[in-house]
PAZAPA-4460 file (N, C-alpha, C; in steps of 0.05 Angstrom, whole numbers, plus 32768, in hexadecimal, padded with zeros to 4 digits):
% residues 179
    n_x    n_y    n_z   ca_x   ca_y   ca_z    c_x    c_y    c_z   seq   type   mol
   7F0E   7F9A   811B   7F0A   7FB4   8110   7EF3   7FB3   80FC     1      X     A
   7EE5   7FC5   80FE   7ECC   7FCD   80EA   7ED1   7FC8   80C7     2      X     A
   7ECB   7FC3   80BF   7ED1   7FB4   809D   7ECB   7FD8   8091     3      X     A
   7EC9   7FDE   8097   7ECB   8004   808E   7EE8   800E   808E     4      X     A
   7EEB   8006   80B1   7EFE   8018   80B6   7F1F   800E   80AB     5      X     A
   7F13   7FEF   80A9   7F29   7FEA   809B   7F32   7FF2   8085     6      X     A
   7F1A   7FE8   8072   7F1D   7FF6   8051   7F2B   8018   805D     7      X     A
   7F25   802A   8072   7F2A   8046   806E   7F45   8044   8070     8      X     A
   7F58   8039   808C   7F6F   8039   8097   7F86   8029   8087     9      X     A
   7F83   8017   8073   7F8E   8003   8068   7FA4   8022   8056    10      X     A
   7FBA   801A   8058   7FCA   802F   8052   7FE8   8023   803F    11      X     A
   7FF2   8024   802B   8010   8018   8020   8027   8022   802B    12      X     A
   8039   8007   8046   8043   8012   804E   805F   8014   804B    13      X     A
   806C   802C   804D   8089   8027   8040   809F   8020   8055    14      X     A
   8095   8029   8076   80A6   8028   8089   809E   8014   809E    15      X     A
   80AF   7FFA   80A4   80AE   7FEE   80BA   80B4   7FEC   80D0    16      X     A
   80AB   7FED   80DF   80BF   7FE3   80FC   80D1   7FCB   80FE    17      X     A
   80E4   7FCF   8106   8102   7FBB   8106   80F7   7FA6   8117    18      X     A
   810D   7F8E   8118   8108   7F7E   812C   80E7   7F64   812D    19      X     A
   80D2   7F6B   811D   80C2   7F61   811B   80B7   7F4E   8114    20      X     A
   80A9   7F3C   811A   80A1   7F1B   810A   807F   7F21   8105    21      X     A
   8082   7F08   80F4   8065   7EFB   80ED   8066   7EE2   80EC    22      X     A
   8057   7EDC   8108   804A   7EB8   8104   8048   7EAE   80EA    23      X     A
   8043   7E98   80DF   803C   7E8A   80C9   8023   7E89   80C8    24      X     A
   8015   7E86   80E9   7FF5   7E80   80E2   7FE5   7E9B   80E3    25      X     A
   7FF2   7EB2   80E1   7FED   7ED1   80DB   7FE6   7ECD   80B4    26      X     A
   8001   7EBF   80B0   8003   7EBA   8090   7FEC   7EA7   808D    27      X     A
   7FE8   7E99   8091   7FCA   7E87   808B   7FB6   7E8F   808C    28      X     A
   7FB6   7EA0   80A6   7F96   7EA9   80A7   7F9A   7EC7   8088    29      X     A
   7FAE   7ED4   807E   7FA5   7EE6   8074   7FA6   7ED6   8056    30      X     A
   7FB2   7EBE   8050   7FAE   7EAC   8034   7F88   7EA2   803C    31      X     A
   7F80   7E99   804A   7F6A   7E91   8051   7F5A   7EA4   803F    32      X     A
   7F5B   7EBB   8051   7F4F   7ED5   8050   7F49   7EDF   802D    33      X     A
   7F62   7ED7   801D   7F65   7EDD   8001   7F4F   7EC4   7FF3    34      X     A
   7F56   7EAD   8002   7F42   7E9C   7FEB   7F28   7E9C   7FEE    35      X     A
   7F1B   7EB1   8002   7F01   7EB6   8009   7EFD   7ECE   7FEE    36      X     A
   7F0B   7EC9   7FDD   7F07   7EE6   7FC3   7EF8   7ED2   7FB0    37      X     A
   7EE4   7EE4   7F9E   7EDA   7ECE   7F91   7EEC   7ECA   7F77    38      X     A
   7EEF   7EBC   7F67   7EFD   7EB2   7F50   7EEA   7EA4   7F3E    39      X     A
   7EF7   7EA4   7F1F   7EEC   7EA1   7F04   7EE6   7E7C   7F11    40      X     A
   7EC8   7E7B   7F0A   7EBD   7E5A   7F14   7EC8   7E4E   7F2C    41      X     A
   7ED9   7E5D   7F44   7EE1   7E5B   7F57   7F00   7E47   7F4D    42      X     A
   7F03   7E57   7F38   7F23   7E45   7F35   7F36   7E52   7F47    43      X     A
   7F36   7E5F   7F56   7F4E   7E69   7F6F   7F64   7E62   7F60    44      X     A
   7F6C   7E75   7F57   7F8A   7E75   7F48   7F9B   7E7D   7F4D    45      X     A
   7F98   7E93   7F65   7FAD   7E9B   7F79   7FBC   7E8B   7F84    46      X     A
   7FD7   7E93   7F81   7FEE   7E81   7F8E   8002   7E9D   7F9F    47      X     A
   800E   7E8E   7FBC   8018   7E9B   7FCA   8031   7E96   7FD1    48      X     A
   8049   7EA1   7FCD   8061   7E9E   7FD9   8064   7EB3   7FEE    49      X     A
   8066   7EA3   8005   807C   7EBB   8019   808D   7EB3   8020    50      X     A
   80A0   7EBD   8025   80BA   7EC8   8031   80BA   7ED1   8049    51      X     A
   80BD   7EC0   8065   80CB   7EC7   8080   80E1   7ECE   8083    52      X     A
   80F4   7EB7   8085   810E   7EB9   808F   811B   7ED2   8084    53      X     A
   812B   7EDE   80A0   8133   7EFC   808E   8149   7EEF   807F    54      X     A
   815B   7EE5   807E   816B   7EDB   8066   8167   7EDF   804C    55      X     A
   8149   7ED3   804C   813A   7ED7   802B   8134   7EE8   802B    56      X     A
   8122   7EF4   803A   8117   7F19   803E   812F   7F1F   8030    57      X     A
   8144   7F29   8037   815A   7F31   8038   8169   7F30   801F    58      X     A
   8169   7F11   800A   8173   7F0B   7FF9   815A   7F17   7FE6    59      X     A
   8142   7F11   7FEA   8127   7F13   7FD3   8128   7F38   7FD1    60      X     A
   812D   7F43   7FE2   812D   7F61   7FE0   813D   7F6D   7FCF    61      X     A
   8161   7F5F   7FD1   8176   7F69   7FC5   8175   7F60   7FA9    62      X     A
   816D   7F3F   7FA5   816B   7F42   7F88   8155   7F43   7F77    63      X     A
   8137   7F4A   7F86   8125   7F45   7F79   8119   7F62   7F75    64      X     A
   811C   7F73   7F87   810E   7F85   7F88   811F   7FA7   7F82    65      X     A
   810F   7FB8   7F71   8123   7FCE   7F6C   8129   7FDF   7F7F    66      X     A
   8139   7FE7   7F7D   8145   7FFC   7F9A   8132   800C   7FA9    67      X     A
   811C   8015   7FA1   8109   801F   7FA6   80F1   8015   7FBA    68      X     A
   80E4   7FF7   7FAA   80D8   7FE5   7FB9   80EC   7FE0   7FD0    69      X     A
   810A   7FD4   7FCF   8117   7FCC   7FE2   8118   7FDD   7FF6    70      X     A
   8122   7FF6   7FF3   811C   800A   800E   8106   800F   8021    71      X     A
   80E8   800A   800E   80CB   8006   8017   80C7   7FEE   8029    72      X     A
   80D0   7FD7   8026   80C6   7FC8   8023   80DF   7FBA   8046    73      X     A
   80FA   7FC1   8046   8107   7FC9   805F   80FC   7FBF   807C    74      X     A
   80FD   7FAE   808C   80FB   7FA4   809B   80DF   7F9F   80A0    75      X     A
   80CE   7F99   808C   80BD   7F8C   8086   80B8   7F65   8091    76      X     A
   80A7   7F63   809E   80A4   7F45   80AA   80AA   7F26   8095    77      X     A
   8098   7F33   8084   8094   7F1A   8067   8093   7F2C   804B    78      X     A
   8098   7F1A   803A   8096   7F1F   8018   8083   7F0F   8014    79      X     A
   8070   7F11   800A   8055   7F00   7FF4   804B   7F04   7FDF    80      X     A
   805D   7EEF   7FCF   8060   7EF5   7FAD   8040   7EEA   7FA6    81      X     A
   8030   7EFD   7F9C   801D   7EED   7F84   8019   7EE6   7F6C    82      X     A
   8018   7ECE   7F6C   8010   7ED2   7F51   7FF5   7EB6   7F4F    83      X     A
   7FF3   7EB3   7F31   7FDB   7EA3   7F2B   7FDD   7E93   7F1A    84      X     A
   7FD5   7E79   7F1B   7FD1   7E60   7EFF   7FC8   7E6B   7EEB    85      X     A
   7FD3   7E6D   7ECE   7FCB   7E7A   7EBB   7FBC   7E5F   7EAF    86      X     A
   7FB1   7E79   7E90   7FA2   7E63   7E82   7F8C   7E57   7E8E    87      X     A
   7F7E   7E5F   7EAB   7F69   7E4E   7EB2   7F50   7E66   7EB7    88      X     A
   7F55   7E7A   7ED5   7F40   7E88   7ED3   7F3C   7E9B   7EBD    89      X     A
   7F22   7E99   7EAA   7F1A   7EA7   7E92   7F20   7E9A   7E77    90      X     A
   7F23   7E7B   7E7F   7F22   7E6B   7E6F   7F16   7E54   7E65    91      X     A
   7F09   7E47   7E4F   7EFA   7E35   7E4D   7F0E   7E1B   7E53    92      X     A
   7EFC   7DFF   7E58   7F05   7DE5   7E60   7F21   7DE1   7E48    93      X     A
   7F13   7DEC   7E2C   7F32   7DE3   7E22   7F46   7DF1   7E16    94      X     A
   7F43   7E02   7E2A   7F5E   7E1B   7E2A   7F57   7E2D   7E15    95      X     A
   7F3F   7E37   7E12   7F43   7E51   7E01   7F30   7E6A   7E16    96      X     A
   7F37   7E83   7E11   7F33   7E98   7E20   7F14   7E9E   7E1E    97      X     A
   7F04   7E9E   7E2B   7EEC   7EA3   7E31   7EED   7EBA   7E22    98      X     A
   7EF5   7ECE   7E22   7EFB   7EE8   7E1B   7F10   7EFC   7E13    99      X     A
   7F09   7F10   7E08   7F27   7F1F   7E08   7F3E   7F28   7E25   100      X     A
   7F35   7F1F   7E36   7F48   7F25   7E52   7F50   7F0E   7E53   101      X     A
   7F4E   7EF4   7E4D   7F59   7EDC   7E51   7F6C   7EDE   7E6A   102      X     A
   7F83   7EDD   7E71   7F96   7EDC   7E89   7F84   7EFA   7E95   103      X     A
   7F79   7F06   7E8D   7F70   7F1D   7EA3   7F65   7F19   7EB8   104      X     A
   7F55   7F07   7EB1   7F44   7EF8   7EC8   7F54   7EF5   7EE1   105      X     A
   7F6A   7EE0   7ED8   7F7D   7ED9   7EF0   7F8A   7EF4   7F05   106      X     A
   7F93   7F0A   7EF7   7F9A   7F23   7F02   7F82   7F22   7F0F   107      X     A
   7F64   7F2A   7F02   7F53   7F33   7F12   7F4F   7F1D   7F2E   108      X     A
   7F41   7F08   7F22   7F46   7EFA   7F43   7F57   7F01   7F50   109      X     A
   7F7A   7F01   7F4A   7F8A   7F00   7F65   7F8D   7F18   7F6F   110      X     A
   7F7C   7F2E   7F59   7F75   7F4F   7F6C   7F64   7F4B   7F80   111      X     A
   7F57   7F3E   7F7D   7F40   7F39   7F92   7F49   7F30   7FA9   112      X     A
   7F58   7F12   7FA0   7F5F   7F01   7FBD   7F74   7F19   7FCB   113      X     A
   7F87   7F25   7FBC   7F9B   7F39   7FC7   7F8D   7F4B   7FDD   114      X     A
   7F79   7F5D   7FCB   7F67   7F6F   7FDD   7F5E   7F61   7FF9   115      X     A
   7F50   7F45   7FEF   7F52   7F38   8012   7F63   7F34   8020   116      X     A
   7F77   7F30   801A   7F8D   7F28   8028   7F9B   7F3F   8036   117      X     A
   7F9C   7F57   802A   7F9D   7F78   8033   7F8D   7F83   8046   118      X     A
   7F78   7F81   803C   7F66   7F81   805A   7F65   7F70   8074   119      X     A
   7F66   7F57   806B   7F6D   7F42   807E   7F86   7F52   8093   120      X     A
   7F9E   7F55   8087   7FAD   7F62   808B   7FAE   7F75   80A1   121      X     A
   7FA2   7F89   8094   7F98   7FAC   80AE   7F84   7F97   80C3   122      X     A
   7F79   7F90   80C2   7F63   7F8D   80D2   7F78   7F77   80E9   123      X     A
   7F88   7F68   80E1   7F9C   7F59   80F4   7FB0   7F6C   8100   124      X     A
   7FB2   7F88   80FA   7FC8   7F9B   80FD   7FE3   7FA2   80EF   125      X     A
   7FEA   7F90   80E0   7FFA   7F8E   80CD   7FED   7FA2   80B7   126      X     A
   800E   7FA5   80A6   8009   7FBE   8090   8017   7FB1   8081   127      X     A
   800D   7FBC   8060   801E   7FB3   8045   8025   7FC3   8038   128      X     A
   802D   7FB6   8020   803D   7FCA   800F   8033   7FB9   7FF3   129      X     A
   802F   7FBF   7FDC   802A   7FAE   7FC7   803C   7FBC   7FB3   130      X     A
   8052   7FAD   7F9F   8067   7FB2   7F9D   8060   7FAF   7F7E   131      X     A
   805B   7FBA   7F62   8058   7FAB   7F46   8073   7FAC   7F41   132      X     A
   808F   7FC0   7F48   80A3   7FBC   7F3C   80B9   7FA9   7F4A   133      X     A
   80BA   7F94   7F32   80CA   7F7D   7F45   80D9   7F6B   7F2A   134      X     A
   80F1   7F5B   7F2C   80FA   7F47   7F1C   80EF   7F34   7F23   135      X     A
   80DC   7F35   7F04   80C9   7F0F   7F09   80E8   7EFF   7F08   136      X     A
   80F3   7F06   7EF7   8100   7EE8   7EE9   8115   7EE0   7EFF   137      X     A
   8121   7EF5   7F0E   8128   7EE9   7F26   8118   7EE3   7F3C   138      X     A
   80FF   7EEC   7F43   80F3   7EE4   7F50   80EB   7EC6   7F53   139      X     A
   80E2   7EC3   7F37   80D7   7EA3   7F2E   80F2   7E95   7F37   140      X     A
   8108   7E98   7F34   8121   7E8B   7F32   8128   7E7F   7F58   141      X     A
   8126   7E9E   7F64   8122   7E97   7F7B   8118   7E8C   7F91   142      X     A
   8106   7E8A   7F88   80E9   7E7A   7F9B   80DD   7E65   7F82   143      X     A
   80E6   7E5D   7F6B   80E0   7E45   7F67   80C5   7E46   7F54   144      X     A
   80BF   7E5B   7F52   80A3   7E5A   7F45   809F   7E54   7F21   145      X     A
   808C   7E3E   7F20   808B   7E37   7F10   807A   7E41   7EFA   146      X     A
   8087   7E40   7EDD   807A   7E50   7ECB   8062   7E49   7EC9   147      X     A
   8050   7E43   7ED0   8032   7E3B   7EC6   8026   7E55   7ED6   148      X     A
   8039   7E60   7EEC   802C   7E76   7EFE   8035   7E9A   7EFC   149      X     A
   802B   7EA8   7EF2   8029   7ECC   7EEB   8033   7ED6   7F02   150      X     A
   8046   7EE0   7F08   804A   7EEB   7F18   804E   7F09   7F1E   151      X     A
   8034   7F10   7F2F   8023   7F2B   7F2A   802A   7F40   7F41   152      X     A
   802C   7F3E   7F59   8038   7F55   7F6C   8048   7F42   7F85   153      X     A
   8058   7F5D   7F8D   806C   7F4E   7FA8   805B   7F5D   7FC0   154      X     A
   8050   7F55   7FD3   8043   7F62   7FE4   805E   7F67   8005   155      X     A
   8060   7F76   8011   8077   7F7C   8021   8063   7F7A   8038   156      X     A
   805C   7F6F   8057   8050   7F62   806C   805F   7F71   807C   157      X     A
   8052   7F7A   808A   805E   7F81   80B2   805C   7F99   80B9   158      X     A
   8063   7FA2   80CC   8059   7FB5   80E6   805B   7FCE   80DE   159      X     A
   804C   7FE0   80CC   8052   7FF6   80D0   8065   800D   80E3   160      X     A
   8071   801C   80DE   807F   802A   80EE   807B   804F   80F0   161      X     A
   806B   804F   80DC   805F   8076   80D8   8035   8077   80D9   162      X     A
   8032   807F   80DA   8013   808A   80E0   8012   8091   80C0   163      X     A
   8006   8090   80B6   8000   8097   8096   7FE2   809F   8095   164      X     A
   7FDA   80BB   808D   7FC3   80CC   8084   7FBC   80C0   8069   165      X     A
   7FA4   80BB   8071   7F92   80B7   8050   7F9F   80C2   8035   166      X     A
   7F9C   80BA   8022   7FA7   80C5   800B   7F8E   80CC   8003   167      X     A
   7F92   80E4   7FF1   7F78   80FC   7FE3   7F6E   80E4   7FCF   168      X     A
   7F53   80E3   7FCF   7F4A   80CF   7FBF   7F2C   80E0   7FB1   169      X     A
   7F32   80D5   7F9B   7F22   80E9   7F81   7F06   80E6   7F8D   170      X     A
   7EF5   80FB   7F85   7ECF   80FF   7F87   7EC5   80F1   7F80   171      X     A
   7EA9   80E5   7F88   7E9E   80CB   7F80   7E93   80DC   7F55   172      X     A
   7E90   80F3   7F5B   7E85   80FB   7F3F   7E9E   80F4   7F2C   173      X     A
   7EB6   80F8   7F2F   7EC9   80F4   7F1F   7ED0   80D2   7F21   174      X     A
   7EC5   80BE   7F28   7EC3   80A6   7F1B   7EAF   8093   7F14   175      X     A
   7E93   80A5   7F18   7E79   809C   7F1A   7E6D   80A1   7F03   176      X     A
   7E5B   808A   7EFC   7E50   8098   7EE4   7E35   807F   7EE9   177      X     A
   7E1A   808B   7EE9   7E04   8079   7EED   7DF4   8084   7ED5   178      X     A
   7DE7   806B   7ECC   7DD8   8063   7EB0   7DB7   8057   7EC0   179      X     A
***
């Protein structure tokens, strides 16, 4: 697919089709795809958990996610938690913040690798969902993740099941401003 049409069609999806899988090497090529994002001195600080087995689907939904995401998110293929090594991108060699965003950095990189990995995504046929409301502290609990890592969105993986129309998106004059 055309790197346009993707960015156009790429849609948040709340409805899946039942019954559905995702290879693992579907999941590689779209982690691949994320570390092609550039990052602070190329520290790639993105870190990825997914979740296959519907068991966990299943268990990670009920206790991790609020009733809301969980209904969205509904026979969905995979879960892919992000998050990022803190303390490093936007930071000097001995741990003090380059700047006032210090950990922002890390958000920003793993926006980036995310965005690739979303596109990666549509362009393979698969649809997502990116989820901010979620229980870190059971999350971390559940999949093991260790505190040195931020844990920043739950992304929901698999087959769309509705046709979804563009959403109204503001005039280039109302966010433009050239100097």
């Amino acid at each position: 697919m055309e790197f346009q049409k993707v960015i156009e069609n790429r849609r948040s999806m709340r409805k899946y089709k039942e019954g559905k899988t995702v290879d693992k090497s579907l999941i590689e090529e779209l982690i691949k795809a994320a570390l092609f994002a550039p990052s602070w001195k190329n520290s790639e600080t993105g870190r990825y958990h997914v979740i296959l087995s519907d068991e966990m689907l299943l268990k990670f939904r009920n206790e991790c996610l609020a009733e809301y995401n969980r209904n969205n998110s509904n026979n969905a293929c995979a879960i892919i938690v992000t998050a990022f090594v803190k303390n490093q991108s936007g930071f000097n060699a001995d741990g003090t913040p380059t700047n006032e965003l210090g950990n922002g950095w890390g958000i920003y990189d793993l926006g980036l690798q995310n965005q690739n990995l979303l596109l990666k995504a549509k362009e393979m046929g698969l649809d997502t969902l990116v989820m901010g409301i979620r229980d870190e502290v059971r999350i971390r609990e559940l999949l093991n993740i260790d505190e040195e890592e931020i844990i920043v969105s739950v992304i929901a993986l698999g087959y769309g099941d509705v046709e979804k129309e563009a959403p109204k998106r503001k005039k280039i004059e109302e966010v433009l401003k050239m100097y």
